[in-house]
C-alpha positions in Angstrom: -129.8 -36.3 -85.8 -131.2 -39.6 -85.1 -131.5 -42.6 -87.7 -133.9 -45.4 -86.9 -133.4 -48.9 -88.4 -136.5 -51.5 -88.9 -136.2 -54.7 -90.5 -132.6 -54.5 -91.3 -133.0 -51.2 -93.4 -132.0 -48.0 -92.8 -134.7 -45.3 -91.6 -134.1 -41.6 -91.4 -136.4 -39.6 -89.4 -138.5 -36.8 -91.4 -136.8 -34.0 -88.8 -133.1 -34.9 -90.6 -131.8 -33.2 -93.7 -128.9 -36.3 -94.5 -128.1 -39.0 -92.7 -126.0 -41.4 -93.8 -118.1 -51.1 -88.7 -105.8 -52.9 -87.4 -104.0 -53.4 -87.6 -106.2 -57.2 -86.5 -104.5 -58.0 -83.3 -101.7 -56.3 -81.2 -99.5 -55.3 -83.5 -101.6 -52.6 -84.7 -102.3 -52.0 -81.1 -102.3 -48.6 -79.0 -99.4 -48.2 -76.6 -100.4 -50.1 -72.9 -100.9 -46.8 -71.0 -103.7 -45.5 -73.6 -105.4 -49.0 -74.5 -107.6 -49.1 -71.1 -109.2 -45.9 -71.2 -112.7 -45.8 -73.1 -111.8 -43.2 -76.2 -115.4 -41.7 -76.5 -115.5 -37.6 -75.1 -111.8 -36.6 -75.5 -111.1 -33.7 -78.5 -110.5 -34.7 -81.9 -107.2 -32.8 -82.1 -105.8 -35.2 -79.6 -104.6 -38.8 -81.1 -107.0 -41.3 -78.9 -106.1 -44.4 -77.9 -106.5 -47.9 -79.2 -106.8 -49.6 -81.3 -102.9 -49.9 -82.0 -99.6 -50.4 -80.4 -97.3 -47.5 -80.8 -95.9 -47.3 -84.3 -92.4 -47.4 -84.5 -90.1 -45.4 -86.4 -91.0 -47.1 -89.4 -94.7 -47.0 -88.9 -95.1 -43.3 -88.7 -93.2 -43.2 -92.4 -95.7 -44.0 -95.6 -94.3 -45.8 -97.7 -95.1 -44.3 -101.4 -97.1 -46.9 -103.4 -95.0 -48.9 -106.3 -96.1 -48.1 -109.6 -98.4 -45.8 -111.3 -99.8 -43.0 -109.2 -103.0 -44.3 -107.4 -106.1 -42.9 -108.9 -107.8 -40.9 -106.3 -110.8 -41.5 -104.4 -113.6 -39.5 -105.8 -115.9 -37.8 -103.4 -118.9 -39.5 -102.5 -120.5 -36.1 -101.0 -120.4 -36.8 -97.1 -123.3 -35.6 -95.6 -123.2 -32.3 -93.5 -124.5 -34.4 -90.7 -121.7 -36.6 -90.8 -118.8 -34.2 -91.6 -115.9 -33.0 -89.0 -116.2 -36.1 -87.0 -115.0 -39.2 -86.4 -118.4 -41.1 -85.3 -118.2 -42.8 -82.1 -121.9 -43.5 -82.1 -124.6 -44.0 -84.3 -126.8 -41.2 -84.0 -130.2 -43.8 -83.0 -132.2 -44.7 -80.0 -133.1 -47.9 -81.5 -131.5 -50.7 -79.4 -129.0 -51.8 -82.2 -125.1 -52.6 -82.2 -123.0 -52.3 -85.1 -119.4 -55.1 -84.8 -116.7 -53.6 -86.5 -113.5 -55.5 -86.7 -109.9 -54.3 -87.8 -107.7 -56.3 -90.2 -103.6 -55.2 -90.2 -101.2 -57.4 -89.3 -103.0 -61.2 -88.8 -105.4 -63.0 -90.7 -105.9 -65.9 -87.9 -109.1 -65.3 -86.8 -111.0 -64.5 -90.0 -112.4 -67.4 -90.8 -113.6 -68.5 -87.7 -115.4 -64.7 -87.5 -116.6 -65.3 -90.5 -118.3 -68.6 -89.6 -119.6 -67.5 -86.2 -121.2 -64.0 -88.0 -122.8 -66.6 -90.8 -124.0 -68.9 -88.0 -125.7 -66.0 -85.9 -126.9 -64.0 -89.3 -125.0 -61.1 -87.6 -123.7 -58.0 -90.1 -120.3 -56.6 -89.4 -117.8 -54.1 -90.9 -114.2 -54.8 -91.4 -111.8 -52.0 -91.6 -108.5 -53.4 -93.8 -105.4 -51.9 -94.6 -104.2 -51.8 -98.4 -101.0 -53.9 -96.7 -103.8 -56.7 -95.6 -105.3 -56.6 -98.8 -102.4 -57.5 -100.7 -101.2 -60.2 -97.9 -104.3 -62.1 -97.4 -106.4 -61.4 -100.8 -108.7 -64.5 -100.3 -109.6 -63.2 -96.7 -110.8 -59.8 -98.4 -112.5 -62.1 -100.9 -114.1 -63.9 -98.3 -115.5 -61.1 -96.5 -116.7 -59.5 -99.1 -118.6 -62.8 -100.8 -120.0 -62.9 -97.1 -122.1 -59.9 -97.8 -119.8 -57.9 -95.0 -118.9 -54.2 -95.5 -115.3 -53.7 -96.2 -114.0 -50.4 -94.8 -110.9 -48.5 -95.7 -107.8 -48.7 -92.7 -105.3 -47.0 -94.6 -103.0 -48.1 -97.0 -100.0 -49.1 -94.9 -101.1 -48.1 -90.9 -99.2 -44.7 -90.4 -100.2 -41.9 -88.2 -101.9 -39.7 -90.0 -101.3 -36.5 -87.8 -97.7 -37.0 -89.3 -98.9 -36.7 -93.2 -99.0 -34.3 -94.9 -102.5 -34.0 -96.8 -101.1 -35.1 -100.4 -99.8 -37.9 -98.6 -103.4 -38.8 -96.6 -104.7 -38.9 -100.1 -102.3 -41.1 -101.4 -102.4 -43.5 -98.4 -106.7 -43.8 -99.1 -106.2 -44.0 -102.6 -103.7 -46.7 -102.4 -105.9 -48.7 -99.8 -109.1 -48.4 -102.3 -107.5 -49.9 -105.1 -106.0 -52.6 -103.4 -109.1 -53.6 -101.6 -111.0 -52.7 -105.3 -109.0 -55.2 -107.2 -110.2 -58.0 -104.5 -113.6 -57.0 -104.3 -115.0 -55.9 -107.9 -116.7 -52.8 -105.9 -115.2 -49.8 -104.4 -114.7 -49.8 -100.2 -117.9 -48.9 -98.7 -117.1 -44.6 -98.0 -116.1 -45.7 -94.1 -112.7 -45.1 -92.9 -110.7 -45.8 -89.7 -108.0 -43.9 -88.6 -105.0 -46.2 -87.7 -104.0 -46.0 -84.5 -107.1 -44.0 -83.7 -104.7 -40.7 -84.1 -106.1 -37.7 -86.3 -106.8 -34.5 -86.0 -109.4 -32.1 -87.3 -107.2 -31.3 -90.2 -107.2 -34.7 -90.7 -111.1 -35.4 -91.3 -111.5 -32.6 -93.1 -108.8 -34.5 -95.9 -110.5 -37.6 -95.2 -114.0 -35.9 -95.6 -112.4 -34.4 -99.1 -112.0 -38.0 -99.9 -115.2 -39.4 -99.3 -115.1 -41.2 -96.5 -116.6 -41.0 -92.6 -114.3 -41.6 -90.7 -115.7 -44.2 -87.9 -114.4 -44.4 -84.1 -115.9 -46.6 -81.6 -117.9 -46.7 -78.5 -116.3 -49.5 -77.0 -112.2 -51.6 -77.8 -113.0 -54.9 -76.5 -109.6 -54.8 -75.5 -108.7 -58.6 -76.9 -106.0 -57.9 -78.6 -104.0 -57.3 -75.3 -104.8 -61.1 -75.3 -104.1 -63.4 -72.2 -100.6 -61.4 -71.5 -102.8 -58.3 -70.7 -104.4 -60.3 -68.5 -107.8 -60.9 -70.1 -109.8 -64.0 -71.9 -112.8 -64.5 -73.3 -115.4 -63.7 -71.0 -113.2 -60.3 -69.9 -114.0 -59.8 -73.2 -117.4 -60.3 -73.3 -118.4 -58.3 -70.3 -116.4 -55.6 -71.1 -118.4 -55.3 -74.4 -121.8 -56.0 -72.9 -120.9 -53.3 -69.7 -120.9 -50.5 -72.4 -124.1 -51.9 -74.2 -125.9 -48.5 -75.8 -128.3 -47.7 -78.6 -125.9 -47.1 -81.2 -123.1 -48.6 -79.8 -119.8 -49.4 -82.1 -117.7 -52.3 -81.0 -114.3 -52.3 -82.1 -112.4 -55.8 -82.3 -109.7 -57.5 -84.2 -109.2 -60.5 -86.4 -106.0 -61.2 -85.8 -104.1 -63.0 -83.1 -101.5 -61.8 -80.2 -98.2 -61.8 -81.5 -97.0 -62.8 -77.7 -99.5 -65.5 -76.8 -101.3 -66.1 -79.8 -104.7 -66.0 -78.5 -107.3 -64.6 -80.9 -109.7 -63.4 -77.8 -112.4 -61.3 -80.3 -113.2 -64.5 -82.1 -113.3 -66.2 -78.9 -115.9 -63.9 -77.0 -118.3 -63.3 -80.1 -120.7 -66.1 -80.3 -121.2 -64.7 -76.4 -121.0 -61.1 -77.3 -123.9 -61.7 -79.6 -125.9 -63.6 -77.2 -125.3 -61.1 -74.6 -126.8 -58.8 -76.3 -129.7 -60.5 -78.0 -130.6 -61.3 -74.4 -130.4 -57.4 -73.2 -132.7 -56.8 -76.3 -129.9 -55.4 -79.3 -130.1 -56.1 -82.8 -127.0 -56.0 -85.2 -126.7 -53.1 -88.4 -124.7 -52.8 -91.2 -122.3 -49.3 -90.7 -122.8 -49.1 -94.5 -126.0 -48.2 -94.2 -125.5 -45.2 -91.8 -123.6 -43.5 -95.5 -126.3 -45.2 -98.4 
């Protein structure tokens, strides 16, 4: 499988049947001793590393969603191609990135991302949770009126190997309608697992909802922030070290809860220069499901 972009639009080669960017900031953060190694080989039925700090006891419990019973997702068909993983690459040799960022816990950064994307006419995805949604509705808003894709994160950031499947469901359909009400469009199909924890029993639910679910090639690792020892240009080089056709960056928009640094929007106007200079253009993950 291998999609080609040109001019912005999405490609697919005559040879493919189908083809089709958390918790923002630390607090959605992978525990320490899994947050340095670069998740991209190991098997799906082990729960990855970042992007999120180890959920406590209360993380790892969904709460049910007040009210009526959330209208399920209805499946979008995910292509053949596309099902039984969790897509760490796009499947290209075209020189293109796609930025994904992760909204959870901390809406500090957003408009500052926002502006710096707008400035550089740079796509991105944005992965929220139904809890952000409902905490920082104008920032959805904003995102969205921005021309961004807006990605499901879950409804409210609990491991999903510890669901059951009625209760994955839920937890998507949940997270669509908050992110619905904001937008006036459903979430583009494109889903990341919190915590980066699933199993293959888990895709195939999220599959059965419609959605791809969408990994990462590389964490920029700035939501560790200064007290993991990093800034800015750690940041950046980390990001343009792993520089692939196809890559998928995975960042946060929201700010260290220790330190308060919000090192993503710090390192992306260089990030983007970076790789302009090594020859990469920027693509909208949406169009790898249209």
């Amino acid at each position: 499988m291998n999609i080609r972009f040109r001019r912005g639009s999405l490609v697919v080669a005559a040879s493919i049947l189908v083809v089709t960017a958390c918790g923002s900031g630390p607090p959605d953060e992978p525990p320490e001793a899994t947050a340095t190694s670069s998740p991209t080989s190991e098997p799906a039925t082990t729960p990855p590393g970042p992007p999120s700090p180890a959920p406590g006891p209360s993380a790892t419990v969904p709460v049910p969603p007040s009210g009526p019973e959330p209208t399920p997702v209805p499946p979008a068909g995910v292509p053949a191609a596309l099902r039984g993983i969790d897509l760490e690459r796009i499947p290209t040799e075209e020189k293109v990135v796609a930025l994904t960022l992760d909204g959870g816990a901390s809406d500090t950064a957003v408009s500052r991302i926002l502006a710096t994307l707008a400035r550089y006419a740079v796509p991105a995805t944005f992965f929220v949770t139904g809890d952000f949604a409902r905490t920082y509705p104008d920032r959805v808003r904003a995102v969205a009126a921005a021309g961004h894709a807006v990605g499901n994160h879950s409804n409210t950031h609990p491991s999903y190997p510890d669901l059951t499947d009625e209760q994955i469901r839920a937890d998507l359909a949940a997270a669509e309608n908050a992110i619905t009400a904001l937008t006036g469009r459903p979430a583009v199909p494109l889903f990341r697992f919190p915590f980066g924890a699933r199993t293959d029993a888990d895709i195939r639910v999220v599959n059965g909802a419609g959605y791809v679910p969408v990994r990462w090639t590389v964490d920029s690792l700035g939501w560790k922030g200064t007290s993991g020892g990093l800034d800015a240009a750690a940041v950046t080089e980390r990001v343009l070290a792993a520089a692939a056709p196809g890559q998928i960056v995975l960042m946060h928009v929201g700010a260290n809860p220790d330190d308060g640094t919000t090192l993503d929007a710090d390192a992306l106007p260089a990030i983007i220069d970076g790789l302009r200079t090594r020859g990469y253009g920027f693509v909208d993950l949406a169009d790898v499901v249209r």
